[in-house]
LUMDRENKE-763624 format. One record per residue (C-alpha): residue in one letter; x negated, y, z negated; residue number from 0. Coordinates in steps of 0.25 Angstrom, whole numbers, plus 5000, padded with zeros to 4 digits. Each point is the difference from the previous one (the first is absolute). Layout:
N
- a,X,Y,Z,NUM
...
This chain:
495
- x,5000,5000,5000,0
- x,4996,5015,5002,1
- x,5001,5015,4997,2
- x,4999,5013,5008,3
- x,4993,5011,4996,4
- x,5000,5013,5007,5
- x,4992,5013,4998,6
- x,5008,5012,5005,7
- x,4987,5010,5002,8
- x,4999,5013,5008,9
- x,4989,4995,5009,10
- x,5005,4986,5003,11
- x,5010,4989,4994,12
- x,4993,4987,4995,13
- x,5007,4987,4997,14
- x,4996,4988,4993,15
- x,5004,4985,4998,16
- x,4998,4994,4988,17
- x,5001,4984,4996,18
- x,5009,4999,4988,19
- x,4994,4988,4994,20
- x,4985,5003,5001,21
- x,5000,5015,5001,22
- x,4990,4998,5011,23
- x,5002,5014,5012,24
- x,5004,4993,5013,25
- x,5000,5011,5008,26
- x,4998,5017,4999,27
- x,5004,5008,5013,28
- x,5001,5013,5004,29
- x,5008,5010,5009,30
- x,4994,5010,5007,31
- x,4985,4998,5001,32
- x,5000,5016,5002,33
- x,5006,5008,4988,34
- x,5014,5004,5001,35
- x,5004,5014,5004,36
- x,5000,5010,4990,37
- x,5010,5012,5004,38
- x,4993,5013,4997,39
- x,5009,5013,5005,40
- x,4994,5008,4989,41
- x,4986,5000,4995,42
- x,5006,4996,4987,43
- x,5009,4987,5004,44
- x,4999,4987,5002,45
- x,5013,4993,5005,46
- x,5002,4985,5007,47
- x,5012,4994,5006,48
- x,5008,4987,4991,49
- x,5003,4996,5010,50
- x,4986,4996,5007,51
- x,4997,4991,4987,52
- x,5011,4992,5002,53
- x,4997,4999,5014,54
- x,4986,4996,4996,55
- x,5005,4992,4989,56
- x,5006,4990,5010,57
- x,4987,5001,5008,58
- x,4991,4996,4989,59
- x,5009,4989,4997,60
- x,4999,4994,5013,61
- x,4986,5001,4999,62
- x,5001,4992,4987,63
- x,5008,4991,5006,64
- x,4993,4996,5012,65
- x,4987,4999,4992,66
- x,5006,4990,4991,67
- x,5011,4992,5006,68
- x,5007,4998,4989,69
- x,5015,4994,4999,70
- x,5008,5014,4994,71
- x,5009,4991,4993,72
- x,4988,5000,4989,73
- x,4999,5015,4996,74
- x,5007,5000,4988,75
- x,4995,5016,4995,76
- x,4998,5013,5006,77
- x,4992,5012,4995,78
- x,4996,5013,5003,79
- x,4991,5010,4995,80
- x,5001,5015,5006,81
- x,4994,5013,5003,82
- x,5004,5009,4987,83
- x,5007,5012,5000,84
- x,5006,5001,5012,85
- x,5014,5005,5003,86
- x,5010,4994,5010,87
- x,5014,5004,5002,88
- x,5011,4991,5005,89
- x,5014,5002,5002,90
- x,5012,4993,4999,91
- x,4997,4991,5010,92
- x,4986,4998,4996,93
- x,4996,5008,5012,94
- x,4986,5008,4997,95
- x,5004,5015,4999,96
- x,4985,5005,5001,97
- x,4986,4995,5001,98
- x,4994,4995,4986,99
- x,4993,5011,4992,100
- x,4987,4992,4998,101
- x,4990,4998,4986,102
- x,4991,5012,5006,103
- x,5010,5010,5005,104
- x,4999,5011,4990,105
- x,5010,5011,5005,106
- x,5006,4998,4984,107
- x,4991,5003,4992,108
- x,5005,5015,4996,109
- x,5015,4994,4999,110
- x,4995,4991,4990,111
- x,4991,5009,4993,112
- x,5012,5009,4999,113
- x,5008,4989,4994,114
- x,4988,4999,4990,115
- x,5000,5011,4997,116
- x,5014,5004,4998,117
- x,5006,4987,4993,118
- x,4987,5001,4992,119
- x,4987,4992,4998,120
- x,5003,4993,4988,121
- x,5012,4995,5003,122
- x,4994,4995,5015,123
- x,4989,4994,4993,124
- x,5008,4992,4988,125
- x,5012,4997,5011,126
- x,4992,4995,5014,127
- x,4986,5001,4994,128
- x,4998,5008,5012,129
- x,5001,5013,5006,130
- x,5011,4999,5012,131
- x,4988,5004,5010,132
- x,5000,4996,5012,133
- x,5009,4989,4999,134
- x,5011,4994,5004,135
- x,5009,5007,4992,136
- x,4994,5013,5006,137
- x,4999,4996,5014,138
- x,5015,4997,5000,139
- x,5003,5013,4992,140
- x,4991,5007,5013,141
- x,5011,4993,5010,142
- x,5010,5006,4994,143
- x,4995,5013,5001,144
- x,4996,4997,5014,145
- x,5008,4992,5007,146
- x,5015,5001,4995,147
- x,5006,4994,5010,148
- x,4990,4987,4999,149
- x,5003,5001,4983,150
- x,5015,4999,5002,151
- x,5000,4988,5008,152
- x,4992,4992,4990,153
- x,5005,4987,4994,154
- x,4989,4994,4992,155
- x,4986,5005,4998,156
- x,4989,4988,5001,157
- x,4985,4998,4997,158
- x,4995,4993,5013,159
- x,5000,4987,4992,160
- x,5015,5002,4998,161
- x,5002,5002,5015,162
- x,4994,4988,5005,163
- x,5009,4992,4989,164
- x,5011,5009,5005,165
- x,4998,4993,5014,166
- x,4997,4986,4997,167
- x,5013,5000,4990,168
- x,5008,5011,5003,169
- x,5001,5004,4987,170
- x,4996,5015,4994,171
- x,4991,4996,4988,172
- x,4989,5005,4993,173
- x,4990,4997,4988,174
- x,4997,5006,4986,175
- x,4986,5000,5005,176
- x,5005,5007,5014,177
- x,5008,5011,4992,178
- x,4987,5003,4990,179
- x,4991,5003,5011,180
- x,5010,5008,5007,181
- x,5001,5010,4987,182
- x,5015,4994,4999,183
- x,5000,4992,4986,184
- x,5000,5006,4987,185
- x,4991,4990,4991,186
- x,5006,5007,4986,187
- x,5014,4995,5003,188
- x,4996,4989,5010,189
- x,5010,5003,5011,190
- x,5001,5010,5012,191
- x,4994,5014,4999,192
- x,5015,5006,5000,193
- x,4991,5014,4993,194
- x,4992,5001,5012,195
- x,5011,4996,5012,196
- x,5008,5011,4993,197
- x,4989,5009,5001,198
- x,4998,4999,5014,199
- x,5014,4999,5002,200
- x,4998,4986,5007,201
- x,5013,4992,4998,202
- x,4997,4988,4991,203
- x,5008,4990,5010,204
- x,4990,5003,5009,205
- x,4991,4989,4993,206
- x,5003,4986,5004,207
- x,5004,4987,4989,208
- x,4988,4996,4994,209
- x,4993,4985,4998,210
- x,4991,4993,4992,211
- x,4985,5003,5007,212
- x,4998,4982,4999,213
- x,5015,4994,5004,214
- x,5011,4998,5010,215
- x,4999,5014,5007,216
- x,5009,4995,5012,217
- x,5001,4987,5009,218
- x,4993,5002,5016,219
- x,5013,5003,5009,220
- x,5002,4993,5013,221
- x,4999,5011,5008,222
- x,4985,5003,4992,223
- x,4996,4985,5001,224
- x,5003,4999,5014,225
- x,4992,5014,5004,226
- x,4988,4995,4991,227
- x,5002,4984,5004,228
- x,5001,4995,4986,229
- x,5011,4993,4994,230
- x,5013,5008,4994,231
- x,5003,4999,4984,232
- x,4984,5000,4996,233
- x,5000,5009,4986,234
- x,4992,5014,5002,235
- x,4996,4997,4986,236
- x,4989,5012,4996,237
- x,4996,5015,5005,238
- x,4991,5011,4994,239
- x,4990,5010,5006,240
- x,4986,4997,5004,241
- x,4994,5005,4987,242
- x,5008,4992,4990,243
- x,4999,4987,5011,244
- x,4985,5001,5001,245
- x,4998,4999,4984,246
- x,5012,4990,5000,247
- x,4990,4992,5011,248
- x,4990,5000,4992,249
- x,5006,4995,4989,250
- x,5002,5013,4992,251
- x,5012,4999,4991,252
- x,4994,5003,4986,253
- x,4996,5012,4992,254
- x,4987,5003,5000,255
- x,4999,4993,5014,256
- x,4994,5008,5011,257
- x,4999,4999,5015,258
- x,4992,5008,5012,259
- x,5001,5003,5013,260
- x,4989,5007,5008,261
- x,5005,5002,5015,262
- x,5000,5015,5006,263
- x,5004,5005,4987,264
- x,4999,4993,4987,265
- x,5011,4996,4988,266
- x,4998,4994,4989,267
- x,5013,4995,4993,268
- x,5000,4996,4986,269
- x,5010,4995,4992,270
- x,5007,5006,4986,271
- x,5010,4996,4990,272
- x,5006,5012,4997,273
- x,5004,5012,5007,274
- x,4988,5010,5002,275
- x,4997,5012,5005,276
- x,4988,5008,5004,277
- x,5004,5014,4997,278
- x,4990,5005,5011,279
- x,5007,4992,5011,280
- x,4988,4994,5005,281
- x,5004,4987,5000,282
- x,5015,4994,5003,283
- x,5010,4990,4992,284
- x,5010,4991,5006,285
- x,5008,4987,4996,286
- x,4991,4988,5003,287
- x,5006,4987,5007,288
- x,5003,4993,4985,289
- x,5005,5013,4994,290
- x,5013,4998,4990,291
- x,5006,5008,4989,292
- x,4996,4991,4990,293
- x,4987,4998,5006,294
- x,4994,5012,5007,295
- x,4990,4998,5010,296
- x,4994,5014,5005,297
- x,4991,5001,5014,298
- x,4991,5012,4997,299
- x,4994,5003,5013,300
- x,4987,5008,5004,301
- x,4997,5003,5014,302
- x,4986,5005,5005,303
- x,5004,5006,5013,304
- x,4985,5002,5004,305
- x,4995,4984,4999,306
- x,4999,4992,5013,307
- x,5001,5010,5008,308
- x,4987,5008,4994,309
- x,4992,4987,5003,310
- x,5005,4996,5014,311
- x,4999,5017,5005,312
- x,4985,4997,4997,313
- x,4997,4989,5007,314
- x,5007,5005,5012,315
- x,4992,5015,4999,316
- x,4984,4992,4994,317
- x,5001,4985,5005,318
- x,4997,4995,5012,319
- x,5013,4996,5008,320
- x,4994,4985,4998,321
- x,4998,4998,4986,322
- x,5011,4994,4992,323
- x,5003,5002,4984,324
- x,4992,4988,4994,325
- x,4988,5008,5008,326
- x,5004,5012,4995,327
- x,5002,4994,4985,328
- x,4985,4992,5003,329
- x,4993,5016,5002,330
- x,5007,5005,4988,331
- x,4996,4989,4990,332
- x,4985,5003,5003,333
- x,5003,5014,4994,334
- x,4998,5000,4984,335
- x,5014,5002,4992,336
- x,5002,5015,4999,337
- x,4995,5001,5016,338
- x,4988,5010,4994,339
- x,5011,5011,4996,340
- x,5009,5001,5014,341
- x,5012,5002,4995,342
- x,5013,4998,5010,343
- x,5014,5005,4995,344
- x,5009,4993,5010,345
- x,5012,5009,4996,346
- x,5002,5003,5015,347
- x,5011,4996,5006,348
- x,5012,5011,4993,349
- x,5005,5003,4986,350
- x,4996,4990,4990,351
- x,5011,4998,4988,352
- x,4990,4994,4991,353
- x,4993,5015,5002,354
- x,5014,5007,4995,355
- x,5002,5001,5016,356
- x,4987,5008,5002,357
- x,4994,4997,5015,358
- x,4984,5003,4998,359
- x,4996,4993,5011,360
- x,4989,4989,5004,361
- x,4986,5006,4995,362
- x,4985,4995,5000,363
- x,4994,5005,4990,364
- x,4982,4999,4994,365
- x,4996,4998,5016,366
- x,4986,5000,5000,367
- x,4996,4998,5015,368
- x,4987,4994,4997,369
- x,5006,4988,4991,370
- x,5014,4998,5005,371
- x,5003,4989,5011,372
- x,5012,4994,5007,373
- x,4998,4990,4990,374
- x,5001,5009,4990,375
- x,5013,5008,5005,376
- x,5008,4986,5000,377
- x,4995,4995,4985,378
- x,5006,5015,4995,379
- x,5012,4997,5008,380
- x,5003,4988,4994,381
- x,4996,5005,4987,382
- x,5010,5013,5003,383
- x,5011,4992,5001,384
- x,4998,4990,4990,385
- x,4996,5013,4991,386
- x,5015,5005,5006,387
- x,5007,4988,4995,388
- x,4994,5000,4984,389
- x,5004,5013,4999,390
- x,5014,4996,5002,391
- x,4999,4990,4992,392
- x,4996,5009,4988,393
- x,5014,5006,5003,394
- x,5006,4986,4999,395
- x,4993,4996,4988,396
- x,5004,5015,4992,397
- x,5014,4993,5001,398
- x,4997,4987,4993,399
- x,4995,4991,5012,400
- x,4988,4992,4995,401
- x,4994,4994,5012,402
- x,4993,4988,4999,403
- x,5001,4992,5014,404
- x,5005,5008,5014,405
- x,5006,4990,5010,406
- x,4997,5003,5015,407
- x,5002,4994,5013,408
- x,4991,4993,5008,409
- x,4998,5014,5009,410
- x,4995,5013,5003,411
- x,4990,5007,4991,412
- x,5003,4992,4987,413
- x,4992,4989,5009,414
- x,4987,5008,4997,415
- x,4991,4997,4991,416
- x,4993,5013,4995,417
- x,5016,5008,5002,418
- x,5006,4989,4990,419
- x,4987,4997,4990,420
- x,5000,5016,4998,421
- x,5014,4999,4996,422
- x,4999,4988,4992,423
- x,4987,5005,4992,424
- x,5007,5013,4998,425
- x,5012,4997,4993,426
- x,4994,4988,4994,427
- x,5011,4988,5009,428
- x,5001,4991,5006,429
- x,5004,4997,5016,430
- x,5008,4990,5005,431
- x,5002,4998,5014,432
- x,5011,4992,5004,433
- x,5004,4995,5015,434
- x,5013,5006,5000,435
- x,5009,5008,5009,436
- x,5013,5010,4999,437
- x,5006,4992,5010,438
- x,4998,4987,4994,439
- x,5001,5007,4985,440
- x,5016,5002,5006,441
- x,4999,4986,5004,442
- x,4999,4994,4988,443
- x,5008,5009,4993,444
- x,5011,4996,5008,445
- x,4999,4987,4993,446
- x,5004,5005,4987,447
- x,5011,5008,5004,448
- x,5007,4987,5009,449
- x,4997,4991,4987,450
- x,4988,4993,5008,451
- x,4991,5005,4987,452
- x,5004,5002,4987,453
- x,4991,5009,4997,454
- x,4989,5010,5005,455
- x,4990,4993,4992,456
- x,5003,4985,5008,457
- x,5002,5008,5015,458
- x,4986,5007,4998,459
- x,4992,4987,4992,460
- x,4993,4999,5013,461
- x,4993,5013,5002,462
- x,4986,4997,5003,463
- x,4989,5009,4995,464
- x,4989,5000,5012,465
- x,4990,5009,4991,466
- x,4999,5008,4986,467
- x,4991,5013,5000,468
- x,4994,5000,4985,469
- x,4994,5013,4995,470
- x,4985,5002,5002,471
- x,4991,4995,4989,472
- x,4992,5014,4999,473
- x,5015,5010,4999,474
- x,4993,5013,4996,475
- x,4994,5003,5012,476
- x,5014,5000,5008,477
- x,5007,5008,4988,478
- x,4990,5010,5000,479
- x,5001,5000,5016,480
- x,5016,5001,4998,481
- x,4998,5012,4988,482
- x,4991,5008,5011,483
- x,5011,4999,5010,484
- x,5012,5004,4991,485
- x,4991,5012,4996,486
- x,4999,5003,5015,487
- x,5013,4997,5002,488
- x,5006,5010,4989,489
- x,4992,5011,5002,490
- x,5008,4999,5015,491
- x,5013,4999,4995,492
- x,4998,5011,4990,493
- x,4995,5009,5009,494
């Protein structure tokens, strides 16, 4: 027997299969090979049609398909993890009104300062642990004021996880989970954020019915099995955005429990019991996959917008057009720890919220043209970033998360050595890296919900740990290397 995963990204949709029995990945494929079009009309925004990752959903599902050849009678679960806090509209007939208001879209961010400011920071902060921002919430609020006649038509107002669930089961749903990331639940008294919908006199009916994150959410229509070519009735049994499902993937339930990512930009998720907040905003909160009343289970979420990004702009300006990132990594390691007082702030790539939204750019700093080498350049890079990362995690730490072991995948800079011993030696943890997926993370949490597990711990027993970054034996010299670039970095950011 199997399950579906599928991974509803703005650069490409991924889908996995998954054998129930042994855990082991079947398959992982994607659609498009090129990333998806981002609409951009406005400097400012970033908007994508819903209707094109459906169309890709059925694309990537073939591909599945022919790449296995498996009798669709056996799926027994589907799950799906999204994009977060994007906005789509439909109407009465489930028709798309508009193009979806997308994760990096920031036309909001003055209406949901405003909000902040007028319904008050305390009550925010203590209500959606949160400022309304640039979320959902606000970007729905922006519609409103923009487009009327698009606002009056609107039926139900989904997370792109609930849109795809919308098709395959015809039902309007959404997840606690969904609603917390959109600025739409109120964690004091556990239901709806009627305080803020008033506010921004959104209509409260506009919300859809809401379901368990693990459980039934809806059976696969005929109409949808026969457009994707899978069997009709099989249960859509879990949804959640990409952050949440990539700790959920890497076995992250727990408090205390960390997970990383280190792609373009980089996030680090860690898991809380207890509502918290960081008054400085430079870090955000949401409901977790597990959370419950009784039992909360808080996401706080840093995102380094400067990471990956940083790292591959250098080796596309400094290497050359050969040379590949284990060669890169093989230069840097013949550099001493400290790379002889370079110093990279990789904060170049916008306004960084773990800077209180200050944007002080990418900067070099100590040059000395008769020491520094290309080698040198990419160990301070890697060091920047890791740098980057510890310093968020001091934010995370200053709100009760002790971190002892950060799960990662078996990808992008985390797969470096010097980037992830720095880190590790720093904060004193250990690494784990895990051979996991979002895609495949949906997967197997598409088991729980459609009773194939019964529990998170039994669906994800067979995570394999392919390598464990320890800290270094000799810690004083990266603390004193990361003490030099926080100074360097401060005196930036106080300027």
């Amino acid at each position: 027997m199997y399950l579906i995963g599928y991974d509803i990204g703005s650069s490409s949709i991924k889908a996995a299969l998954v054998e129930t029995e042994t855990g082991k990945t079947i398959s992982v494929q994607q659609f498009p090979e090129e990333e998806m079009e981002i609409i951009s009309h406005h400097s400012n925004w970033a908007e994508q049609d819903p209707e094109l990752w459906w169309q890709y959903v059925k694309k990537v599902t073939e591909r599945l398909l022919e790449d296995t050849n498996i009798d669709v009678n056996n799926i027994q679960g589907i799950g799906i993890s999204y994009q977060m806090h994007g906005l789509v509209l439909v109407d009465e007939n489930h028709d798309v009104l508009r193009p979806s208001i997308i994760w990096c879209d920031s036309r909001a961010v003055e209406i949901g300062n405003q909000a902040f400011i007028e319904i008050g920071e305390e009550k925010c902060l203590s209500h959606l642990l949160n400022s309304p921002g640039n979320f959902t919430a606000s970007k729905l609020k922006w519609v409103r004021e923009n487009e009327p006649e698009v606002y009056k038509k609107i039926h139900k107002i989904l997370m792109p996880g609930d849109f795809i669930a919308l098709r395959m089961t015809g039902k309007e749903t959404t997840t606690v989970s969904g609603l917390s990331e959109g600025m739409f639940w109120d964690f004091k008294n556990e239901k709806v954020a009627d305080f803020l919908l008033a506010h921004l006199g959104i209509n409260p009916d506009l919300i859809p019915d809401i379901v368990d994150t693990f459980g039934d959410q809806g059976k696969l229509s005929e109409g949808s099995a026969t457009y994707l070519g899978l069997k009709s009735g099989i249960t859509i049994g879990y949804r959640a955005g990409d952050q949440p499902n990539n700790a959920l993937s890497l076995n992250v339930f727990n408090p205390g429990e960390v997970a990383a990512t280190g792609g373009t930009s980089g996030v680090v998720y860690g898991v809380l019991d207890k509502a918290v907040i960081d008054k400085k905003m430079r870090v955000n909160s949401f409901a977790h996959v597990n959370h419950t009343t009784d039992k909360p289970r808080i996401g706080v979420l840093l995102c380094v917008n400067g990471a990956g990004i940083q790292y591959s702009w250098m080796k596309q300006m400094m290497a050359e057009e050969s040379m590949t990132y284990p060669e890169l990594e093989e230069m840097a390691a013949s550099v001493e720890v400290g790379s002889d007082g370079l110093i990279v702030i990789p904060f170049g790539n916008g306004a960084e919220r773990v800077l209180e939204n200050k944007n002080p750019g990418a900067q070099i700093l100590n040059l000395h043209f008769n020491l520094h080498k290309k080698a040198h350049f990419y160990r301070a890079a890697l060091e920047g970033i890791a740098f980057s990362y510890i310093y968020g995690m001091e934010v995370m730490n200053e709100m009760g998360l002790d971190v002892r072991v950060i799960k990662v995948g078996n990808d992008n800079l985390f797969q470096s050595e010097i980037f992830s011993t720095t880190i590790a030696t720093v904060l004193n943890c250990e690494i784990q890296m895990l051979e996991a997926t979002g895609a495949v993370g949906a997967a197997k949490a598409a088991g729980i919900g459609s009773g194939v597990y019964a529990s998170t711990d039994e669906a994800f027993q067979t995570a394999e740990v392919v390598k464990v970054y320890q800290a270094d034996a000799d810690p004083d010299i990266y603390k004193s290397k990361y003490q030099n670039w926080k100074l360097e970095l401060e005196k930036i950011i106080n300027n």
